[in-house]
DRENPA-3360 file (N, C-alpha, C; in nm, 2 decimals, always signed):
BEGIN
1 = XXXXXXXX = -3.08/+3.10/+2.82/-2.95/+3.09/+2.75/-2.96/+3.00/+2.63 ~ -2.90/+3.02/+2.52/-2.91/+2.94/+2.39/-2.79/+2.86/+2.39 ~ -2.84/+2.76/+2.36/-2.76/+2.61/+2.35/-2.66/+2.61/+2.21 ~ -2.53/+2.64/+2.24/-2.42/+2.59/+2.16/-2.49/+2.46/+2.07 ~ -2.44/+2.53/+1.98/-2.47/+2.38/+1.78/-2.38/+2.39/+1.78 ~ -2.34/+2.27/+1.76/-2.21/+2.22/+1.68/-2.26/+2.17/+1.58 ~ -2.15/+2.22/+1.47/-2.16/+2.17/+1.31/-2.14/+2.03/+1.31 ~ -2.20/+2.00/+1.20/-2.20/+1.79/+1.23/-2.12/+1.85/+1.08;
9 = XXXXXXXX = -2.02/+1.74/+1.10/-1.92/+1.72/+0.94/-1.96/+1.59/+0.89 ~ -1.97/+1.59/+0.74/-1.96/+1.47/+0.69/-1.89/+1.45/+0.60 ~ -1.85/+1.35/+0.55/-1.75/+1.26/+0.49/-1.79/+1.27/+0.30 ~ -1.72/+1.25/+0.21/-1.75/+1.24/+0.09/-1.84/+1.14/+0.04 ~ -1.83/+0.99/+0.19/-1.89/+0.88/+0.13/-2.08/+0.89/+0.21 ~ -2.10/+1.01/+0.30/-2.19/+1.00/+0.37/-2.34/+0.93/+0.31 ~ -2.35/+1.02/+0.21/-2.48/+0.98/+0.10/-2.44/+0.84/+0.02 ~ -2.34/+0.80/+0.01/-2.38/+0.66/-0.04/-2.37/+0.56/+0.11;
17 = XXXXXXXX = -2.31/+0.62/+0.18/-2.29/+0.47/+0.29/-2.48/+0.49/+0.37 ~ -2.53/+0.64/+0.35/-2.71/+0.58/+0.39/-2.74/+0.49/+0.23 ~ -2.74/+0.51/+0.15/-2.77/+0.44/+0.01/-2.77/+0.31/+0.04 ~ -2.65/+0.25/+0.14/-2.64/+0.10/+0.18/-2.66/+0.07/+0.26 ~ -2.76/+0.16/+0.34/-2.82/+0.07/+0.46/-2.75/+0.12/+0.59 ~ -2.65/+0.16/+0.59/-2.51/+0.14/+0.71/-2.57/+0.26/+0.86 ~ -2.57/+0.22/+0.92/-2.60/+0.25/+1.10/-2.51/+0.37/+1.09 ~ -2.55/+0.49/+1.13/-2.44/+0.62/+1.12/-2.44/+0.67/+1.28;
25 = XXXXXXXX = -2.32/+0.71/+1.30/-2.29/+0.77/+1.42/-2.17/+0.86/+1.44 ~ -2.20/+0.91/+1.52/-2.10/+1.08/+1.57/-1.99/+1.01/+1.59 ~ -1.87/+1.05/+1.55/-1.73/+1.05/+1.59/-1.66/+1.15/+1.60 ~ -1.63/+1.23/+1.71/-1.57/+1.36/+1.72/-1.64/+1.45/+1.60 ~ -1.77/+1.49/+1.61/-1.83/+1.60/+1.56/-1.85/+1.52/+1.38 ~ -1.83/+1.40/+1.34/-1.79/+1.31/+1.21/-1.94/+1.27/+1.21 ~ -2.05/+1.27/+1.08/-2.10/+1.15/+1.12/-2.04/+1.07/+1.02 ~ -2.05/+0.94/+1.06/-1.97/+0.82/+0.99/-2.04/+0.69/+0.98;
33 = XXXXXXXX = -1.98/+0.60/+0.92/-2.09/+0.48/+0.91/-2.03/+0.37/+1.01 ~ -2.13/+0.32/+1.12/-2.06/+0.28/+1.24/-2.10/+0.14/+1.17 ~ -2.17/+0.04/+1.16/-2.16/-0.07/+1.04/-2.28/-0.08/+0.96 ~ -2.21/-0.21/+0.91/-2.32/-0.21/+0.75/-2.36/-0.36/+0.78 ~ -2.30/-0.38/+0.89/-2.40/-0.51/+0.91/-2.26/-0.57/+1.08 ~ -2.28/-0.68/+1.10/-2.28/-0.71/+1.25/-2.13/-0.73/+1.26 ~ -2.09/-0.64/+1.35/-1.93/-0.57/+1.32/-1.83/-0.66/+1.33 ~ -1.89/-0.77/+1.42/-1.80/-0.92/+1.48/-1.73/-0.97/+1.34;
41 = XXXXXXXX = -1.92/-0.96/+1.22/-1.87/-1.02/+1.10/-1.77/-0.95/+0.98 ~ -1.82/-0.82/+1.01/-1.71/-0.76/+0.90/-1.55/-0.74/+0.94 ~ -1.56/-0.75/+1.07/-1.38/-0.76/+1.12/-1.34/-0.86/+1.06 ~ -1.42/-0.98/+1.13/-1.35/-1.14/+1.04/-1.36/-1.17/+0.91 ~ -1.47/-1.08/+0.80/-1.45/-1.13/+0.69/-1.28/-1.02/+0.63 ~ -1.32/-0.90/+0.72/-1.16/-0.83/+0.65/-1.07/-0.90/+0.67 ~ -1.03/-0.93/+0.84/-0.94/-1.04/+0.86/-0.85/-1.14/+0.76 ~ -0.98/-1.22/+0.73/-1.01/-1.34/+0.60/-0.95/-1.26/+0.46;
49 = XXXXXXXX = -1.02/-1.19/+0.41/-0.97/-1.16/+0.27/-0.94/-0.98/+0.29 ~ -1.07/-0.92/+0.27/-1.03/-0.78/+0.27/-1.14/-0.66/+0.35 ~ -1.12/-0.53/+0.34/-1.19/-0.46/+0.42/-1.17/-0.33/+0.38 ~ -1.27/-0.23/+0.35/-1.27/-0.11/+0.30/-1.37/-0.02/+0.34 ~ -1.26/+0.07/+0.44/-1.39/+0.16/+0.56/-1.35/+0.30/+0.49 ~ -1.44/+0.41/+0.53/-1.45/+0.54/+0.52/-1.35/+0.57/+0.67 ~ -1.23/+0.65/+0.61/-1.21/+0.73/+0.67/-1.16/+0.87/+0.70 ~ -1.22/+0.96/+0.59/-1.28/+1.08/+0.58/-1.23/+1.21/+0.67;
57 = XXXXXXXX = -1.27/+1.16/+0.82/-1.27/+1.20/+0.94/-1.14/+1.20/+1.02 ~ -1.02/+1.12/+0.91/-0.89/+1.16/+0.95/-0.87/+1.30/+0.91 ~ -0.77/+1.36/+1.02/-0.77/+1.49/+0.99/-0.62/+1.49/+0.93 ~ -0.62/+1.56/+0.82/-0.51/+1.62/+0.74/-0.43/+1.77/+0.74 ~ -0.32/+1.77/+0.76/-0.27/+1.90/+0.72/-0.15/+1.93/+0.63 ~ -0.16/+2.00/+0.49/-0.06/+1.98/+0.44/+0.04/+2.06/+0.48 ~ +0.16/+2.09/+0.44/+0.29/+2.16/+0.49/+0.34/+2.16/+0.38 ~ +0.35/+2.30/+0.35/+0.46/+2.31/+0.22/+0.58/+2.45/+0.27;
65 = XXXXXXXX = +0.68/+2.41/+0.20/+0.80/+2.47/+0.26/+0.88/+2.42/+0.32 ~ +0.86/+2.27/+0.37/+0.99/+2.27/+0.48/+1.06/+2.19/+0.43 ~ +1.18/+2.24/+0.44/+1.28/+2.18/+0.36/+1.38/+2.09/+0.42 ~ +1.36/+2.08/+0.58/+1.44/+2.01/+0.63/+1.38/+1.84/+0.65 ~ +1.48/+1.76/+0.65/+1.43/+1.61/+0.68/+1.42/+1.60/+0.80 ~ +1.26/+1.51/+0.78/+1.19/+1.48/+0.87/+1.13/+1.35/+0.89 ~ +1.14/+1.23/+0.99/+1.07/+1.09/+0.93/+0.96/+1.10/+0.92 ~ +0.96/+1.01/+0.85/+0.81/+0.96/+0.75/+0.67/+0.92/+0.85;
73 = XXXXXXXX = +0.74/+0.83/+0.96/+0.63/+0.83/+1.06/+0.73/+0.89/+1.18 ~ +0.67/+0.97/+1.29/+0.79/+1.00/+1.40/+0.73/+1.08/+1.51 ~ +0.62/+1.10/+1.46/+0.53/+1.19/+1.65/+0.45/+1.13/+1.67 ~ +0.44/+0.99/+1.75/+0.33/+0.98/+1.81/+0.23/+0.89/+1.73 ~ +0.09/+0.91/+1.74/+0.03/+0.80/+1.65/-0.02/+0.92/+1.54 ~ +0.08/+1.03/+1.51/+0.03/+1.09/+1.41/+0.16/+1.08/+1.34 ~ +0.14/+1.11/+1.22/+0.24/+1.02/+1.07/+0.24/+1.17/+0.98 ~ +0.38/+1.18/+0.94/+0.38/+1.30/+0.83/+0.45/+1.21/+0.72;
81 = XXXXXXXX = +0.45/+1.26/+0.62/+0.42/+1.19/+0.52/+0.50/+1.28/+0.38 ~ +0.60/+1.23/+0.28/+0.66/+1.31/+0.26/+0.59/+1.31/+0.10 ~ +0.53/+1.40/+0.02/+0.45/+1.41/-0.12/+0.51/+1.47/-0.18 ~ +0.65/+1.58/-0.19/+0.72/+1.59/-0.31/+0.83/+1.71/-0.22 ~ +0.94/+1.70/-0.29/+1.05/+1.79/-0.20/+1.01/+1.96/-0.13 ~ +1.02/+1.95/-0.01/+0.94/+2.05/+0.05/+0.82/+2.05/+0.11 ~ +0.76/+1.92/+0.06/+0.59/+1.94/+0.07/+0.56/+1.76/+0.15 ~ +0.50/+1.84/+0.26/+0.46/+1.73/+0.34/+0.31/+1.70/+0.35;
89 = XXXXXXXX = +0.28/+1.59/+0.39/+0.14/+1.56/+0.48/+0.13/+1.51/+0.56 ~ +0.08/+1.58/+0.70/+0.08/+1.51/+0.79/-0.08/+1.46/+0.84 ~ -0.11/+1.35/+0.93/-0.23/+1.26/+0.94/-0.25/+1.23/+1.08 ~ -0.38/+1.25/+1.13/-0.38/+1.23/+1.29/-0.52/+1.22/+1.31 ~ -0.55/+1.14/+1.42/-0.65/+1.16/+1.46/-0.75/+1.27/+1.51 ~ -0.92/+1.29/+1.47/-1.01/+1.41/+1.47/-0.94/+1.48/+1.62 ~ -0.93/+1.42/+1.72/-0.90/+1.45/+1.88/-0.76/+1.49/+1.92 ~ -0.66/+1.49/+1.79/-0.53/+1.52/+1.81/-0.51/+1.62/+1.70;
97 = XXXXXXXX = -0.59/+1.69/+1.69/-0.56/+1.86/+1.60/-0.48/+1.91/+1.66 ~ -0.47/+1.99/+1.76/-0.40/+2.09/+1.86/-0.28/+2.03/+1.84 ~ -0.26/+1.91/+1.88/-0.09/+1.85/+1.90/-0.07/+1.86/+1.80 ~ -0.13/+1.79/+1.73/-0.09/+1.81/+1.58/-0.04/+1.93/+1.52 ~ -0.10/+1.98/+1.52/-0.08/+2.13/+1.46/+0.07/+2.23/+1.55 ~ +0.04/+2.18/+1.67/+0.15/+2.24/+1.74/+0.27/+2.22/+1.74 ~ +0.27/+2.01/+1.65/+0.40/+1.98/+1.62/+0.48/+1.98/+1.53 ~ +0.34/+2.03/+1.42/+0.40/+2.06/+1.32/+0.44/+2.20/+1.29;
105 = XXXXXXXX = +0.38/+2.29/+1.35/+0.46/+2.42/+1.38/+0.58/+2.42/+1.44 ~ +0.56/+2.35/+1.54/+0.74/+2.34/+1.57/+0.84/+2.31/+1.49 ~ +0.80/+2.16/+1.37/+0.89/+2.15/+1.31/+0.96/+2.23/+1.21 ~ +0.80/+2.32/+1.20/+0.80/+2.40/+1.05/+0.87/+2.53/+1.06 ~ +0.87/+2.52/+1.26/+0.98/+2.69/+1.27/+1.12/+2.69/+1.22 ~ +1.20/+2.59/+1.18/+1.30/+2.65/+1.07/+1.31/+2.66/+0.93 ~ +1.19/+2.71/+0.92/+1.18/+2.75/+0.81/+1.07/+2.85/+0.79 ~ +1.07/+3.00/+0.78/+1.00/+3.08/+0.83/+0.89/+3.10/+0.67;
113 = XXXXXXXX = +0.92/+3.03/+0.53/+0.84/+3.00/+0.47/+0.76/+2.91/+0.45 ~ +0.74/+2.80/+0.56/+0.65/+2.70/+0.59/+0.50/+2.74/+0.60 ~ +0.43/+2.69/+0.52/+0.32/+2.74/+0.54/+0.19/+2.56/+0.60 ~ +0.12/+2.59/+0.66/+0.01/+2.51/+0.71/-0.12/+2.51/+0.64 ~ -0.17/+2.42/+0.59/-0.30/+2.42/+0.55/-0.39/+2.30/+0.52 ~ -0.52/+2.35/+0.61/-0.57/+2.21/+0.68/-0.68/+2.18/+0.52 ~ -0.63/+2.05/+0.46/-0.69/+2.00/+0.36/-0.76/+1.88/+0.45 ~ -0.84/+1.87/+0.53/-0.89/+1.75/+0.60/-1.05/+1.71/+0.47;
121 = XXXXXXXX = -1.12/+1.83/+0.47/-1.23/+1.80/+0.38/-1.21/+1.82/+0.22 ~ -1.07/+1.83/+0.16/-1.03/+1.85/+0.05/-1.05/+1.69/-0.04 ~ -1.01/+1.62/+0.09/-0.98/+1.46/+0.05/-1.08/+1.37/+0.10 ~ -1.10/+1.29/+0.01/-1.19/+1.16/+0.08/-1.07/+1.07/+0.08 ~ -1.11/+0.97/+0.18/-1.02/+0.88/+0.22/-1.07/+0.73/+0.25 ~ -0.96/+0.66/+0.23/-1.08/+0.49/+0.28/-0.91/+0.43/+0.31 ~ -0.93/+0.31/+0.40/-0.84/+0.25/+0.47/-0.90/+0.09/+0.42 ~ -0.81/+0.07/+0.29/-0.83/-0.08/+0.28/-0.70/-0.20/+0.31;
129 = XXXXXXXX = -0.74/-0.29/+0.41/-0.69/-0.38/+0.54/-0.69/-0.51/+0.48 ~ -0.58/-0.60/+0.55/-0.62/-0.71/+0.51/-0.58/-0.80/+0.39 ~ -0.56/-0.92/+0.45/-0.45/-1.00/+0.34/-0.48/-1.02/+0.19 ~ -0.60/-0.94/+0.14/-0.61/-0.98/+0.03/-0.58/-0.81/-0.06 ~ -0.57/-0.73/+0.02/-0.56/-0.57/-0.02/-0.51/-0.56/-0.11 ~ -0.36/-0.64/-0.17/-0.29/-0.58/-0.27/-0.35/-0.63/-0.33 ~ -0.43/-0.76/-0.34/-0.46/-0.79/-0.45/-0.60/-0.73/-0.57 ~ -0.65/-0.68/-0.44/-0.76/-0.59/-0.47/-0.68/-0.44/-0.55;
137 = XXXXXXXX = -0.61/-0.38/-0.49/-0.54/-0.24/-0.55/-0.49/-0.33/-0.72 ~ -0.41/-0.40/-0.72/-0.38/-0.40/-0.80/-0.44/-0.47/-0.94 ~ -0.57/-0.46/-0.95/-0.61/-0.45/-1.02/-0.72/-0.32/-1.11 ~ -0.67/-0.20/-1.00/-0.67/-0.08/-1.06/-0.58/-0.01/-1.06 ~ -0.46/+0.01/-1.00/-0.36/+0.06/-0.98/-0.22/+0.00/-1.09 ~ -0.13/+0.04/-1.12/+0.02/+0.03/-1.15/+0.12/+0.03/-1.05 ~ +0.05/+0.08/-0.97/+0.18/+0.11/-0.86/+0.24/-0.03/-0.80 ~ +0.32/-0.03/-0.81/+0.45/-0.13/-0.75/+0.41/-0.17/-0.61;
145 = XXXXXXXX = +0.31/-0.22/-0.46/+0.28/-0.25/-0.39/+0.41/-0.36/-0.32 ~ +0.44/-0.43/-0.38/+0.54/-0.49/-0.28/+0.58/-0.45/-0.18 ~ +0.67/-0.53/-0.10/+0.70/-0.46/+0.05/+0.84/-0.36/-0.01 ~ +0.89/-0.42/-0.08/+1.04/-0.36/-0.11/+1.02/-0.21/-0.17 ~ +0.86/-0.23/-0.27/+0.84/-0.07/-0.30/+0.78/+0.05/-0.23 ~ +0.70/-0.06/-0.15/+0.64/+0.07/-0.08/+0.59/+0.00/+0.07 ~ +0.73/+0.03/+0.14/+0.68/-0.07/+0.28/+0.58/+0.00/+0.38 ~ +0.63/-0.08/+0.47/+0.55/+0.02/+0.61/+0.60/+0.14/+0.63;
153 = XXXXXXXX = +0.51/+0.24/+0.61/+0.57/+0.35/+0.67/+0.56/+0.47/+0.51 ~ +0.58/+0.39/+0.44/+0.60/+0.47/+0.30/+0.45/+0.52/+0.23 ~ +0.55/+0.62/+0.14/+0.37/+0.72/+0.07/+0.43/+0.74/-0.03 ~ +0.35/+0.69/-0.16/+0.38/+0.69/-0.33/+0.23/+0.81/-0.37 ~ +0.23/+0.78/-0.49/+0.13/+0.88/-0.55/+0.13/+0.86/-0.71 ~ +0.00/+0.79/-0.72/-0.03/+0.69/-0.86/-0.17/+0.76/-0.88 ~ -0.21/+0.66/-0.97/-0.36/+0.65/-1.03/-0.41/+0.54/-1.01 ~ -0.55/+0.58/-0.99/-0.64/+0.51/-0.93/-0.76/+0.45/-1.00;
161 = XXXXXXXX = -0.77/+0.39/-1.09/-0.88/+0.37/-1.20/-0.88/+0.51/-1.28 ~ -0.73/+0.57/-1.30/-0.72/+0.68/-1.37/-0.79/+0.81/-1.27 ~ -0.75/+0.78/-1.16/-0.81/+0.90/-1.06/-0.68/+0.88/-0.97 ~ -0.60/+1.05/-0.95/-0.49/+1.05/-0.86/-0.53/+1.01/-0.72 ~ -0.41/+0.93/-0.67/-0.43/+0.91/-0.55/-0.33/+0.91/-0.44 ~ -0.31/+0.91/-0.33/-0.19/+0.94/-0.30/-0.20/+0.79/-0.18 ~ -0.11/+0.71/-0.18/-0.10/+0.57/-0.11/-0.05/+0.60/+0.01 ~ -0.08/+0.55/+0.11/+0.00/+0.54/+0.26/+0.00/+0.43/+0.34;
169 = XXXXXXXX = +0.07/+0.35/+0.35/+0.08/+0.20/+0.40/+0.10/+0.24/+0.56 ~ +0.00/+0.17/+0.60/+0.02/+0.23/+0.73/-0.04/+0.06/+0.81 ~ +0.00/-0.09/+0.82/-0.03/-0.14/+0.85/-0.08/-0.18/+1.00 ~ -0.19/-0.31/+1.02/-0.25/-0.26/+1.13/-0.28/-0.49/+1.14 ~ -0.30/-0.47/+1.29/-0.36/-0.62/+1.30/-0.26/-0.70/+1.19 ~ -0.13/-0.69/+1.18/-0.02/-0.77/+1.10/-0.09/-0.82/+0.95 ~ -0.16/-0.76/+0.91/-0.18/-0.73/+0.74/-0.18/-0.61/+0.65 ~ -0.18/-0.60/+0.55/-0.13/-0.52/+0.52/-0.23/-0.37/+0.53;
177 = XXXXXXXX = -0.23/-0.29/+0.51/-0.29/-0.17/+0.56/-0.25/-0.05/+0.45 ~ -0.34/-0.02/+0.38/-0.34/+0.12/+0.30/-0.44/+0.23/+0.31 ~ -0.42/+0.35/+0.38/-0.46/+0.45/+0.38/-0.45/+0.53/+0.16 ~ -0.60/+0.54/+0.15/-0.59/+0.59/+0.02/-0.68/+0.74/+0.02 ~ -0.62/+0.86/-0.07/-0.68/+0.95/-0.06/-0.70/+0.98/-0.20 ~ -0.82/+1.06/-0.22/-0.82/+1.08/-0.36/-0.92/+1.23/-0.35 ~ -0.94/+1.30/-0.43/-1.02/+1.41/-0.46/-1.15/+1.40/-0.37 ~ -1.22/+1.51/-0.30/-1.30/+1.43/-0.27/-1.42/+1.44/-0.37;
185 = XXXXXXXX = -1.46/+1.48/-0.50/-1.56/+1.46/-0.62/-1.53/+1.28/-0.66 ~ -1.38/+1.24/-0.65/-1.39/+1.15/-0.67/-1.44/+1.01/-0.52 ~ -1.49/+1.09/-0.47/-1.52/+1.01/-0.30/-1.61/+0.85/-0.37 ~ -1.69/+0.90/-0.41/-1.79/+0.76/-0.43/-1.76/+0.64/-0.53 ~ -1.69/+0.76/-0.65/-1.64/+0.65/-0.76/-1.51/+0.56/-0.73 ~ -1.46/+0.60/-0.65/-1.32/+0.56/-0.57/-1.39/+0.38/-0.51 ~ -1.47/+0.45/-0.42/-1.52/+0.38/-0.29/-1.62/+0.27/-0.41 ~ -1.69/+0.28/-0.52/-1.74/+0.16/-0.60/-1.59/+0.09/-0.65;
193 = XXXXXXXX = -1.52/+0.18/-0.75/-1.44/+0.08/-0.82/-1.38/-0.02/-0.72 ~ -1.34/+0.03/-0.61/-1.25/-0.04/-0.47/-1.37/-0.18/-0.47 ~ -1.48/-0.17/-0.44/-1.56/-0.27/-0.42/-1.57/-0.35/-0.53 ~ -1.62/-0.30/-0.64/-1.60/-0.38/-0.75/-1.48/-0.47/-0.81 ~ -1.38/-0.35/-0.75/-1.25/-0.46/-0.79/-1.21/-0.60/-0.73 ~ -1.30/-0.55/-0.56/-1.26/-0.67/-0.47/-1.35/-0.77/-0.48 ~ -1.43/-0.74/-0.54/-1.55/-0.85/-0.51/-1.52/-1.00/-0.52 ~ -1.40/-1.03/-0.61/-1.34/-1.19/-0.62/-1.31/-1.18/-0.55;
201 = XXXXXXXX = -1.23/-1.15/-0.44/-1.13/-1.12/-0.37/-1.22/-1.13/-0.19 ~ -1.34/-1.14/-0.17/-1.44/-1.12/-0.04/-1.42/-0.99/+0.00 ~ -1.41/-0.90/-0.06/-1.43/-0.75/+0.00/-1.54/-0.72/+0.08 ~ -1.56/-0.68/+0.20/-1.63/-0.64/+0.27/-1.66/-0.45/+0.33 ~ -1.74/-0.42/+0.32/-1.75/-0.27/+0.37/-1.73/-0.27/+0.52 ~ -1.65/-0.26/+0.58/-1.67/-0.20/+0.76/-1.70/-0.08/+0.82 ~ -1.74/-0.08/+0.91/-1.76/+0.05/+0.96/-1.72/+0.07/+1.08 ~ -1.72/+0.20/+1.18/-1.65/+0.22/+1.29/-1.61/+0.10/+1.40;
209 = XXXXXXXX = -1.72/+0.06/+1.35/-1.73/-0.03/+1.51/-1.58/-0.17/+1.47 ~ -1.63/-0.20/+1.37/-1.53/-0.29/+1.33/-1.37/-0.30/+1.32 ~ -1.40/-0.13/+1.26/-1.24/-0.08/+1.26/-1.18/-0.08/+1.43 ~ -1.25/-0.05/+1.52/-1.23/-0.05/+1.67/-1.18/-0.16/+1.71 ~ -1.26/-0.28/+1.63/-1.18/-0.43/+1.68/-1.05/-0.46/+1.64 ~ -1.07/-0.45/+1.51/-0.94/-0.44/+1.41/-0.85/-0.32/+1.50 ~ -0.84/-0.22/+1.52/-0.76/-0.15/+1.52/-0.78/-0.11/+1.65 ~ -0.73/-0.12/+1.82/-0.81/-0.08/+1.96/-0.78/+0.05/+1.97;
217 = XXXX = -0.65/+0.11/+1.84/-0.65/+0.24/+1.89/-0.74/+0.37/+1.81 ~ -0.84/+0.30/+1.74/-0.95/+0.38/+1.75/-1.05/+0.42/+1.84 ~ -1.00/+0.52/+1.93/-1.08/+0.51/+2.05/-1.23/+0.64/+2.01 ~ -1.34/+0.60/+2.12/-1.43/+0.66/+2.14/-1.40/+0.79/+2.10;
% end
């Protein structure tokens, strides 16, 4: 009998995060960078100032067509996300496809020109945490970051050192928390300017393991 392969996926940032050394490991069929150094310390230096992980391996689906209102976060620990009238995005974890997809068909049945389409590998993504975040964005960004502009829960769509990006505040461990996506050609240049911007600022790279402390609902 021949042994089932499963396709290994990787991330936009995979070839630079081996470039830095970083420990890789399977995450629902993902490989990803589990850390870039001893995970106790990158939790607490993000903690402290900032933190900027690859997360790639969220799964995405866009929704265009539906016309009815829908909250912004509202099933579960998966979040739809509203990117221009009609046109949604919804975000969930690699292990919550099916639900996913099933809930968003449901919502999208009134409207029989709803259409689905899974942009998960379209986008690179990074999740930068932690009390120093805005300060790091905004020194490539314009976008308005305060709580009053773009709180919990909210999704804007700026530029990003002149690279579109679409913002998603999705806070975590009571700091602030921005899910960023960008092209994924722009995956690496994204992921340096972020570092280079933070580097006054103690920016730190994390990787799975870290995010797991920081966040427990990243499970196995």
């Amino acid at each position: 009998m021949t042994a089932t392969v499963q396709p290994v996926r990787r991330t936009a940032l995979y070839r630079k995060h081996l470039s830095l050394g970083a420990a890789m490991t399977d995450f629902h069929g993902w490989q990803v960078a589990a850390q870039f150094s001893a995970p106790e310390d990158e939790a607490r230096l993000a903690r402290e100032a900032a933190g900027l992980a690859d997360v790639g391996w969220m799964g995405k689906l866009e929704v265009q067509g539906l016309w009815a209102e829908a909250p912004a976060i509202g099933f579960g620990s998966r979040s739809l996300w509203p990117l221009a009238r009609g046109r949604w995005l919804a975000t969930y974890r690699p292990e919550e496809r099916d639900a996913a997809t099933d809930e968003i068909q449901a919502l999208a049945s009134r409207n029989p020109c709803a259409r689905l389409t899974d942009v998960t590998s379209v986008f690179a993504a990074f999740q930068l945490s932690g009390p120093r975040s805005r300060e790091v964005l905004r020194r490539v960004t314009s976008l308005d970051l305060s709580d009053s502009s773009l709180p919990e829960g909210a999704c804007a769509q700026a530029g990003l050192a002149h690279v579109h990006t679409i913002f998603l505040r999705r806070d975590a461990g009571g700091f602030p928390c921005f899910w960023l996506l960008a092209a994924r050609e722009f995956g690496e240049f994204t992921w340096d300017t972020l570092m280079h911007a933070g580097r006054k600022f103690g920016i730190v790279p994390i990787g799975l393991a870290a995010l797991r402390k920081m966040e427990p609902s990243t499970r196995e």
